[in-house]
N, C-alpha and C positions, 0 to 999 in steps of 0.2 A: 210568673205568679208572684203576688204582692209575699211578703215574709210578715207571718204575725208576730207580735211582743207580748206573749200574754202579761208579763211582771211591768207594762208601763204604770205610771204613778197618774191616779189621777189629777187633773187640773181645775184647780176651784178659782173661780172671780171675788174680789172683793172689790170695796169701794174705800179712796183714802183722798180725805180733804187735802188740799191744800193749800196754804196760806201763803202768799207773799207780801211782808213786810218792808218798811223803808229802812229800817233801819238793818236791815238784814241782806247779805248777798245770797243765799242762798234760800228756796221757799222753804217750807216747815210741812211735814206729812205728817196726819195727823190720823189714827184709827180711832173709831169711835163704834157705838154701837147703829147710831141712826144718824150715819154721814147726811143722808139729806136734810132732817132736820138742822144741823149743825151746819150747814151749809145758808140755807136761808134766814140764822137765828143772821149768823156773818153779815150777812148779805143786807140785811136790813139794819144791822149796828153801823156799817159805812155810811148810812146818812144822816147819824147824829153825832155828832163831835165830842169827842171825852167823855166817852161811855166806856165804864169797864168794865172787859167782857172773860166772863172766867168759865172754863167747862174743865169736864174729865174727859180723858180719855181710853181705851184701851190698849193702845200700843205698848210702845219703846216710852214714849210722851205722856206718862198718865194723866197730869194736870199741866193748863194751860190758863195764862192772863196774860192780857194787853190791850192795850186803850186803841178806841176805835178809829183816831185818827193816825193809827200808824199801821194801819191795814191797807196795803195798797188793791189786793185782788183774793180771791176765793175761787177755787175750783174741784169740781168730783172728777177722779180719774182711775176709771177699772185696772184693778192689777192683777195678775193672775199669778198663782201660786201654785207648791204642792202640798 
């Protein structure tokens, strides 16, 4: 017979940008409130060059700026929590 936990913690998904930069070894995670949005503003500043792109966020990262030609990639990646 399986053993119940009643006191387990529930598990919540979120969603966290992430940004890889050139000048940067490590990407940048970023919370926000409407990662998708934040995700396609990204997404479509990588095809203009010297564009600067400044958002808020709500993490660890509140506010963020950097120019559009030292954005190498963007991506949404579920993370789950308690």
């Amino acid at each position: 017979m399986a053993q119940q936990f009643p006191n387990q913690p529930q598990v919540k998904t979120r969603k966290a940008l992430i940004i890889f930069l050139k000048s940067a070894p490590q990407p940048i995670v970023i919370y926000s409130s409407n990662p998708q949005k934040d995700y396609e503003e990204l997404k479509n500043a990588m095809k203009i060059p010297n564009l600067l792109v400044e958002k808020e966020a709500t993490g660890p990262i509140k506010n963020y700026c950097m120019l559009s030609n030292n954005i190498l990639g963007v991506m949404l990646q579920d993370e789950q929590y308690t």
